[in-house]
C-alpha positions in Angstrom: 0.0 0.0 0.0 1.4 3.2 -0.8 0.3 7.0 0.2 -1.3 8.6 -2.2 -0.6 12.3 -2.2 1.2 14.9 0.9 4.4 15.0 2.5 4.3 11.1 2.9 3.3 10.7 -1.1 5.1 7.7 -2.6 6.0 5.9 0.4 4.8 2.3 0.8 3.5 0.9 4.2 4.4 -2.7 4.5 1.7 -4.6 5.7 2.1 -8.2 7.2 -0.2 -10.7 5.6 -0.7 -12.4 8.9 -3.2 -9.2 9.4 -6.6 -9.4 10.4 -7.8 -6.7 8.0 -9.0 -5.8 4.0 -7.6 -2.7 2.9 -8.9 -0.2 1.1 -7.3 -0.7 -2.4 -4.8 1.8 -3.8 -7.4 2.4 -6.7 -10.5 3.4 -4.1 -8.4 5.7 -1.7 -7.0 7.7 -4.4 -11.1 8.2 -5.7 -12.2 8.5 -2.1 -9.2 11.7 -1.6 -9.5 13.1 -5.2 -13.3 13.4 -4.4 -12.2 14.9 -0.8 -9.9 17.3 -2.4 -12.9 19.2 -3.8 -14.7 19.5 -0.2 -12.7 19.7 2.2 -9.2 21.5 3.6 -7.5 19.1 5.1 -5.4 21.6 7.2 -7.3 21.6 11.2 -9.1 19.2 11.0 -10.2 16.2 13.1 -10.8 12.9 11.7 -12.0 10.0 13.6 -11.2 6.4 11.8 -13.2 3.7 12.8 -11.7 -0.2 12.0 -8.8 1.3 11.2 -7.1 -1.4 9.8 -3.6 -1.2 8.4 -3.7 2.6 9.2 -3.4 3.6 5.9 -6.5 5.9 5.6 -5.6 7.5 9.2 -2.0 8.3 7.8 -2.9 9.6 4.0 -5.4 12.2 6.2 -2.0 12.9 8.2 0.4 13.0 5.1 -2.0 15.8 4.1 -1.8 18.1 6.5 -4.8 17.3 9.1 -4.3 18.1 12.5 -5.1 14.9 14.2 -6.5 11.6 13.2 -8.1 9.1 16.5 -7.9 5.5 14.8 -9.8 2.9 16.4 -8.9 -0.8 16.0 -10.1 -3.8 18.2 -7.0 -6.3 16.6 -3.8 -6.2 18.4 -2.0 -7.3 15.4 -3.1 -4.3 13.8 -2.4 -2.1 16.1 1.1 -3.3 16.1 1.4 -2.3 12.5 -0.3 0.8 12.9 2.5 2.0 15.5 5.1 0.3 13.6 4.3 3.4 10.7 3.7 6.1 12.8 7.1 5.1 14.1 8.9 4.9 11.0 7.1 7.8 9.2 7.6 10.0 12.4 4.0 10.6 12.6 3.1 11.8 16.6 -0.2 13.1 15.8 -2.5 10.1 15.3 -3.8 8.6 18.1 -4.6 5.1 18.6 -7.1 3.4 20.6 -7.3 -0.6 21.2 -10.7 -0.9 21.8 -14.1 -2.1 20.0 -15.4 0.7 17.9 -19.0 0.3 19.6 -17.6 1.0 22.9 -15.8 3.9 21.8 -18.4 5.7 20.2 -20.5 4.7 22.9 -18.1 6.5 25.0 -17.0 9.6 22.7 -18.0 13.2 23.4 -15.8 14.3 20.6 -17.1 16.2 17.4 -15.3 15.4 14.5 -14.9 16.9 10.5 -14.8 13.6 9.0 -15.6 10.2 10.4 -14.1 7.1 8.2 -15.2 4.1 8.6 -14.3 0.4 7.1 -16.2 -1.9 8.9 -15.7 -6.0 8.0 -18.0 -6.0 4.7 -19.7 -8.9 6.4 -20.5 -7.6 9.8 -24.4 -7.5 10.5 -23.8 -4.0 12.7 -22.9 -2.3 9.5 -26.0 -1.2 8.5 -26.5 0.5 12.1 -23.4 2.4 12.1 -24.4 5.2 10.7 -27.5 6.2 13.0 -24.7 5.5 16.0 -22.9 8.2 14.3 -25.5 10.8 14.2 -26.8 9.5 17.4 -23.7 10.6 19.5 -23.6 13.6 18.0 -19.6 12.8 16.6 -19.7 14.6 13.3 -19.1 18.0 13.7 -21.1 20.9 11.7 -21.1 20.2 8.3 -18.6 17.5 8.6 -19.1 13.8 6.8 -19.1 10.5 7.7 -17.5 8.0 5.1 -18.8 4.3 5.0 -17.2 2.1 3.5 -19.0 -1.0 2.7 -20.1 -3.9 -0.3 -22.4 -3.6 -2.8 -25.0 -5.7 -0.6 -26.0 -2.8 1.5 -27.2 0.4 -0.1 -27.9 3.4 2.5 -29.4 6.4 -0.3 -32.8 6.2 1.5 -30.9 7.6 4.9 -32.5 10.5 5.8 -28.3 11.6 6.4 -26.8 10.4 3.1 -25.5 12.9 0.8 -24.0 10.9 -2.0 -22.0 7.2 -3.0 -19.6 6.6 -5.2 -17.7 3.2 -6.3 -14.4 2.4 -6.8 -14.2 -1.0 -8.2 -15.6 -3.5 -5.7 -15.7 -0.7 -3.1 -18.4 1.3 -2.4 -18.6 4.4 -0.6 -21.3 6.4 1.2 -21.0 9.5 2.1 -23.4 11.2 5.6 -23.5 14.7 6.1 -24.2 16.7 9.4 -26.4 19.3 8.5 -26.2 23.0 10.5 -27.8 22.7 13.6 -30.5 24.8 14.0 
């Protein structure tokens, strides 16, 4: 996997094949951040990513400037890599948390301007995530939450879903937190 675009572009993140995770393909993150580029500054803000993986989304966020990412991952194996490239790249500002994403947002009274999140396309708690989102009040004002999930589940009749977009096999649906009035 390599990062996409920002003071990190070009570099690779190994990734040992004995993890627990499926990452986002090269080909989706560099639709998923080309789309980004047109709607958001990635300068100050706060991103919150959910199954976190490899890492690799929480880092291209970092590699382009945004202030902090909180990445959230359950596996220890994971984790382990995650820290392994924060180490290597130098990166101090993304903080990880061992724990089971439920729990955490559960537990979070943080707003944040984008949410990612790449749940196990298989997981039957997919389809609830995004009420838990908007639920805990964790997307900040006009901020978006980014699902990534399969084809099976479609969300365009949330009454929070702006837009989707696919990237090959993976599909991406985009929640926005309207102004509060």
């Amino acid at each position: 996997m390599r990062i996409i675009s920002g003071k990190f572009k070009g570099r690779r993140l190994e990734v040992s094949r004995k993890l627990s995770a499926r990452p986002t393909t090269d080909f989706a993150k560099e639709g998923l951040f080309n789309l980004l580029n047109n709607r958001i500054d990635f300068e100050d803000i706060r991103v919150l990513d959910l199954f976190a993986g490899t890492g690799s989304i929480g880092i291209e966020f970092i590699s382009r400037g945004c202030k902090e990412v909180i990445a959230v991952e359950l596996c220890e194996k994971n984790c382990a890599s995650i820290r392994k490239a924060c180490s290597i790249l130098q990166i101090n500002n993304l903080l990880l948390h061992r724990t089971d994403v439920f729990k955490f947002i559960s537990n979070c009274h943080t707003r944040f301007d984008v949410i990612y999140a790449d749940p196990p396309y298989d997981s039957d708690k997919i389809i609830a995530l995004p009420d838990l989102i908007i639920q805990h009040k964790l997307i900040a004002e006009n901020g978006l939450f980014i699902l990534e999930h399969s084809a099976k589940q479609q969300f365009d009749k949330h009454p929070h879903f702006d837009f989707h977009r696919k990237y090959g096999n993976v599909h991406f649906s985009i929640f926005k937190q309207e102004k509060e009035k």
